[in-house]
N, C-alpha and C positions, 0 to 999 in steps of 0.2 A: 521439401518437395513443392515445386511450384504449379500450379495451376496449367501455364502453360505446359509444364515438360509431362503432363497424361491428357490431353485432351485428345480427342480423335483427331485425325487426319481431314483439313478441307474446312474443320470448324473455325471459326474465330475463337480469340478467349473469353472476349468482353459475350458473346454468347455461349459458351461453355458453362460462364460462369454464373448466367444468369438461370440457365438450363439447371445447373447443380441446386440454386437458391431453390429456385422452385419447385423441386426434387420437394424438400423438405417446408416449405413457407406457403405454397399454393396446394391450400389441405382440400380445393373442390378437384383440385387434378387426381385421377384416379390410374388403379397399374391394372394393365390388361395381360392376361395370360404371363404373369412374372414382368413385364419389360414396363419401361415408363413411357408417356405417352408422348412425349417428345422428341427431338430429332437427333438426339444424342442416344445407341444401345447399349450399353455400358452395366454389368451384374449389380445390382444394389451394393454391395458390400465398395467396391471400388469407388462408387459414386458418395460414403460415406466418409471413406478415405482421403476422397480429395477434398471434401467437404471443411474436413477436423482440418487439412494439411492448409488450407485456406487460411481458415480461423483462427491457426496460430501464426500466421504472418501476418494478420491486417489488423487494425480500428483495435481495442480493446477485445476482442473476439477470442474468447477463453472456453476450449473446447471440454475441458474439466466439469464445466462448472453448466454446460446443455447437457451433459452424457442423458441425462434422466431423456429428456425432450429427443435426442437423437438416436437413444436407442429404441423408442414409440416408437418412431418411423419407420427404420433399419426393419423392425419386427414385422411391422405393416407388410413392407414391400417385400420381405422373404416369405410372407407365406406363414409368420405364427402367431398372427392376434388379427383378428375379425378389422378391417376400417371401423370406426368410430368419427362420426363429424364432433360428435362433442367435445371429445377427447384430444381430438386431431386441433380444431379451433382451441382449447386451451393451453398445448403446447407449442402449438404456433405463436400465439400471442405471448405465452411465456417466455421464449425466444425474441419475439420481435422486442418487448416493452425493455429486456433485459441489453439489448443491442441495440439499437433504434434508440430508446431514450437517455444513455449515456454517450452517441454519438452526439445531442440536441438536435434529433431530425425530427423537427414537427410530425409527431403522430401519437392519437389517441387511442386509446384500449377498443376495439371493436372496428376500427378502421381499418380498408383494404392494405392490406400490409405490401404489396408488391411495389406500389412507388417508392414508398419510401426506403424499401430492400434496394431499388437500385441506386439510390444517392448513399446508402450503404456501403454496398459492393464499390462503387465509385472513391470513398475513402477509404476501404481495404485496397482498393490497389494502387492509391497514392502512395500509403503508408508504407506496403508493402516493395515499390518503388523506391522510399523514402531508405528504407531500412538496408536492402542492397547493395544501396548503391553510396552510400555512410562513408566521409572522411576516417581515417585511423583517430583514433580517440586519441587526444592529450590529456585526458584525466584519466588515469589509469595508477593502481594503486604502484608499480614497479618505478613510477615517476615523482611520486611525494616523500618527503620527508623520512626518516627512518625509524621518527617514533610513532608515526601513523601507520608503519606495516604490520604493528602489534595484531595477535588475534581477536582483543578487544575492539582494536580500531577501526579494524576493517569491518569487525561485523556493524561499527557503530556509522561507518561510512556508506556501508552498503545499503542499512537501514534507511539513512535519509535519502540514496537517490531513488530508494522504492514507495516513501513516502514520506512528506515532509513533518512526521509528528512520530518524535522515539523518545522513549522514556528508558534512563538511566536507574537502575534499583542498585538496592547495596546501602552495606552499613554504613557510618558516619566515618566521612576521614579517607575512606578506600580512593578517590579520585574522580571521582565521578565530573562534578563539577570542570576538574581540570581540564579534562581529555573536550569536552565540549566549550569551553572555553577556549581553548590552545588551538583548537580544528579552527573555530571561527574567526580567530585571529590571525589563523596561516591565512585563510580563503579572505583577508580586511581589504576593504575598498572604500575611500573615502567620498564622501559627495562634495560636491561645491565647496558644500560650508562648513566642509574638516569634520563632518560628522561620518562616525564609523558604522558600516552596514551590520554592526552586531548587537546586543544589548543583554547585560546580564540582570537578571530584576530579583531578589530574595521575597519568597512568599511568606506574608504573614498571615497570624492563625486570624487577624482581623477580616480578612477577605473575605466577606460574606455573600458580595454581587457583584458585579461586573464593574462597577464602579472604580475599582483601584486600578481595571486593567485597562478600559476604554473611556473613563474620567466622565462629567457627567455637567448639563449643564447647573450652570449658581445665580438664580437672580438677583441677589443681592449683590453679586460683583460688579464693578465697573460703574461706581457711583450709585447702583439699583438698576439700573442698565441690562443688567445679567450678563452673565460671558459664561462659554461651553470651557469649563477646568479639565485641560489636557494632560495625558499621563505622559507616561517614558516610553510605554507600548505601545499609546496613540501616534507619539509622534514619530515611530520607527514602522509603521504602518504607514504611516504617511510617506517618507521619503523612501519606501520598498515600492508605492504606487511611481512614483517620481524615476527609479532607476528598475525598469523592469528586465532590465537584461544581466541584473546582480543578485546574488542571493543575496538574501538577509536573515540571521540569526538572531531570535529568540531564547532566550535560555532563561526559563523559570527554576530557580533554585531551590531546594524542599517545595516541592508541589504538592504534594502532599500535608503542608502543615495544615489547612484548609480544605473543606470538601470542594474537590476540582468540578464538578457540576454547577455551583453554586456561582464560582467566579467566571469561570471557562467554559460555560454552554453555547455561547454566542460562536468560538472556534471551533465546537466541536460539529456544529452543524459545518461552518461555513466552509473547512480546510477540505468535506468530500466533495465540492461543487466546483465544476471550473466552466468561469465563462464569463460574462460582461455583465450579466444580471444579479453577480454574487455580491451584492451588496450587506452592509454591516449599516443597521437602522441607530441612527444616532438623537433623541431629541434635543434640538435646541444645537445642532453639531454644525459648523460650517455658514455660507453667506447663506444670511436671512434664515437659518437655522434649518435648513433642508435636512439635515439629519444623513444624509447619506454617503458612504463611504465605500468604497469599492475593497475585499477582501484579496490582497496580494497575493499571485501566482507562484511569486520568490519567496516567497515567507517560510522558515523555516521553524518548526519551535522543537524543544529539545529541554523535556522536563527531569531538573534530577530528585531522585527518591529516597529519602533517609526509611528504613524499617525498625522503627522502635515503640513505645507507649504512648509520645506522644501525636502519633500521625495517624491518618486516616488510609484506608483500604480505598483502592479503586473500585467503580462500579464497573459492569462486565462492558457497558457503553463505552466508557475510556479506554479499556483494555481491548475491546474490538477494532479501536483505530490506532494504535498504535505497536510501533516495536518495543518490546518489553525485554529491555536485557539486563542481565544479573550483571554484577560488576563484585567479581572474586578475585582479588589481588593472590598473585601463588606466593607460598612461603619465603621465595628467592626474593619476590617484591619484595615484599613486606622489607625485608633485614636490608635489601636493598639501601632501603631509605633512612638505616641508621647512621651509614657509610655520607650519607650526603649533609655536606652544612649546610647550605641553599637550597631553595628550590630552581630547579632546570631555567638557565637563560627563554628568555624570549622566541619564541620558533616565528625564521625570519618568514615575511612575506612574501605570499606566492609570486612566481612572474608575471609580468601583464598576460591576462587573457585565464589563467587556470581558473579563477574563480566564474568567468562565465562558461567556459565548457564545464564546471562541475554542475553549474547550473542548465546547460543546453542536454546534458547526457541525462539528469533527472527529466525533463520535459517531453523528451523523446521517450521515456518508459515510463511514463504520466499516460500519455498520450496513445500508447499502446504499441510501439513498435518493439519486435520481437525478434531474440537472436539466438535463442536454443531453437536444436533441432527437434524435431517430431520426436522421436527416441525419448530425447529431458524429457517433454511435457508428456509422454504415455505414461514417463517410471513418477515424472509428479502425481498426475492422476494416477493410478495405482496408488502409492503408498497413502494420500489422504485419502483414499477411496475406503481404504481401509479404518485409517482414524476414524471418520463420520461413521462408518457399520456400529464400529464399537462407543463413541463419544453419544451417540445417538440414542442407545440403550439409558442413559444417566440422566439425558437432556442438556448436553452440552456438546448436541454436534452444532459446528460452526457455517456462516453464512457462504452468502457466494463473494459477499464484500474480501471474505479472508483467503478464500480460490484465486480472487482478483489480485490481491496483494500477495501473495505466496508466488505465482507467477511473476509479478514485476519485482520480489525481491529477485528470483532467479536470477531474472535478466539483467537487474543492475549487477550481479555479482561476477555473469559473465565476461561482463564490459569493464566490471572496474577490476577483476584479476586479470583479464586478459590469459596467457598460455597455463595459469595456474590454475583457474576455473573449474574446482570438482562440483557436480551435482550432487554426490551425498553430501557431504559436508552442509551446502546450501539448504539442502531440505530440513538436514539436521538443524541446522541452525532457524530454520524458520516453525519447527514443529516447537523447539523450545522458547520462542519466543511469539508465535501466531497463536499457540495454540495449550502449552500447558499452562499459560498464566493466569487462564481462566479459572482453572481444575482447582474448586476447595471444598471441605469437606469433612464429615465424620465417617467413619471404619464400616459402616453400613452404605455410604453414599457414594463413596470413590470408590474402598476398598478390591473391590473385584474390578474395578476400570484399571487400576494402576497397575494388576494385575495382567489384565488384557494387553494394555500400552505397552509395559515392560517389556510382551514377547514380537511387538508391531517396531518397537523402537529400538532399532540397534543401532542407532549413530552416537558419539562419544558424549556429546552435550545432554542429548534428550535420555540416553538410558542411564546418565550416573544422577539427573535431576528426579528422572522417576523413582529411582532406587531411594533417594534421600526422601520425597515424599512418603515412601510408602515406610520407611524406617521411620519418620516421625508420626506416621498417621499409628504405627504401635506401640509407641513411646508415651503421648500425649493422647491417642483416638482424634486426633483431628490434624488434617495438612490443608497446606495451603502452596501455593508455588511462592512466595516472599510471606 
């Protein structure tokens, strides 16, 4: 539903819309005898409707994840909670800081929020324009290769165009490495200098600081001189700033042999921030040692996970930013591969241009443009509405970071299935990898969650993963999701 197709009769939009903002953002406007005091008369409920139907087409604007802030208001203006300026000012600002500061529209906490709502509005309906009016996608899973329409692979596709940081789990040998390997080499693009936009790197358990992944300066080098000793990950950082209209791949292999905090803190801030200030502080890095490096947009990383004695557990910070997917080869695999003497030829290279539409289709849903209808995003809200009631009892309900990304998985999965496009499936797929990866525990601590979950999660992936937790949590009294 668009903006324009409910506005009154005689209005403008670009006033419609400013009218509906301030509906909800301009908490000194006050409702007289039910009506709002504007020149728009329209029932409160409809004015919230067109509000959400907004929010899901434009800027990053994720109706899910205000419900709390919008239905303050809704209450306000029907008539069943007192006005409150206090209250009114906090969910206003809640709203603005959370919209406003991830568009980078200059504004501070306590500031007149109404300018800056309209440089707002003004990118929702670029975006919204943007999204409409959209060439037919060339990156569309029906157009690639045929060992990338696996169920694995799509989810592990769909994962990077909703965020560029997925994490591969799974025992040793299952394939992990291959399938992100093989993707990167279909999407190869060579630079100038025959250097390939991909990089594979093995983690050692020596990896204590950032040093093996971003190299460090050495004064003793270059006669005492000193020179800045670059890595393999520096220097693919580097020529991803140089070709910004290519992705580039990343792939950390055993990420885990090493505490990932330790080596990879410096990504874990930088890969949430998009914008020209995302700089990576380097000492001694670059001419005259300015130290500064700009943190690429194309960057893709793509860590895989061995689960045995020797590795470390993720902290819930890694597991927040990331797609977390199990990697279970089926029994057919498996025997598959006894029938094989080799392993699978080469998977040939995309045709000119696939690799930057794989990269223009992630940027567009980076970016927030949105292609489910209001419908998806009621039944998304709803089902994690439910998660967090129950998650939240244990202290493992999740942020709005994860509202945000649950959301643009959707949307990359609309786009890159094209006419196959189920939203269960996607949900399911995102409850078991947004959200149960967290969940670990002793029989006292989950036990009655997994229980709760069980009867919330009926899609094929999340209720046979709950069922195995909860089977090991009375085997051993303790689960974990890997």
């Amino acid at each position: 539903m668009d903006a324009a197709e409910v506005k009154p009769v005689g209005v403008s939009e670009d006033a419609y819309i400013l009218e509906l903002t301030k509906l909800f953002f301009a908490t000194g406007s006050r409702y007289k005898d039910g009506q709002f005091s504007g020149a728009i008369d329209y029932d409160y409920k409809s004015r919230i409707d067109d509000l959400i139907a907004l929010c899901n087409r434009g800027c990053k604007m994720r109706a899910g994840s205000l419900t709390t802030a919008f239905k303050y208001f809704a209450d306000v203006y029907a008539g069943k909670l007192e006005f409150d300026y206090s209250v009114a000012e906090f969910m206003r600002n809640l709203i603005a800081s959370q919209l406003i500061a991830e568009e980078g529209i200059d504004y501070e906490q306590g500031d007149d929020v109404l300018p800056a709502m309209h440089q707002l509005i003004d990118l929702a309906a670029k975006n919204s324009s943007k999204a409409s009016s959209r060439e037919k996608r060339t990156f569309q899973l029906n157009n690639l290769p045929a060992e990338f329409k696996t169920d694995f692979s799509r989810r592990y596709i769909t994962s990077l165009l909703a965020k560029p940081f997925v994490i591969l789990a799974g025992n040793s040998g299952t394939g992990k490495t291959r399938i992100s390997k093989r993707f990167a080499k279909y999407l190869e693009v060579l630079d100038e200098d025959g250097e390939p936009n991909w990089l594979l790197v093995p983690v050692g358990a020596d990896w204590t600081d950032n040093t093996k992944v971003l190299g460090f300066f050495n004064p003793i080098a270059d006669g005492g001189k000193g020179a800045y000793e670059e890595t393999g990950i520096l220097r693919l950082i580097e020529r991803a700033n140089a070709n910004p209209e290519v992705p580039y791949f990343l792939i950390l292999d055993e990420m885990n042999l090493s505490h990932v905090e330790r080596y990879f803190s410096d990504f874990l801030s930088h890969m949430e921030t998009i914008g020209e200030d995302n700089l990576i502080v380097l000492d001694g890095y670059g001419d005259g040692g300015a130290g500064r490096l700009p943190y690429p947009q194309n960057l893709f990383v793509v860590g895989t996970v061995n689960i045995d004695e020797t590795t470390y557990m993720f902290s819930p910070k890694v597991l927040d930013r990331a797609n977390v997917i199990e990697f279970k080869p089926s029994k057919a695999e498996v025997l598959a591969g006894f029938k094989a003497i080799e392993d699978a030829p080469d998977v040939a290279v995309a045709a000119s241009g696939v690799p930057q539409a794989f990269l223009r289709l992630a940027k567009d849903i980076w970016e927030g443009a949105n292609y489910i209808s209001e419908d998806d995003a009621n039944a998304i809200f709803e089902k994690f509405g439910k998660l967090y009631e129950e998650l939240e009892k244990c202290g493992y309900e999740f942020a709005f970071r994860t509202v945000r990304e649950v959301r643009m998985y959707v949307n990359a999965a609309h786009e890159l299935d094209g006419e196959n496009y189920e939203l269960e499936r996607s949900v399911d797929e995102q409850i078991v990898q947004k959200v149960l990866p967290k969940l670990h525990g002793n029989k006292r601590e989950i036990g009655n969650l997994l229980k709760s979950l069980k009867d919330i999660c009926d899609g094929e992936l999340s209720s046979v993963k709950i069922s195995q937790m909860a089977a090991k949590l009375d085997n051993v009294q303790y689960a974990s999701f890997i």
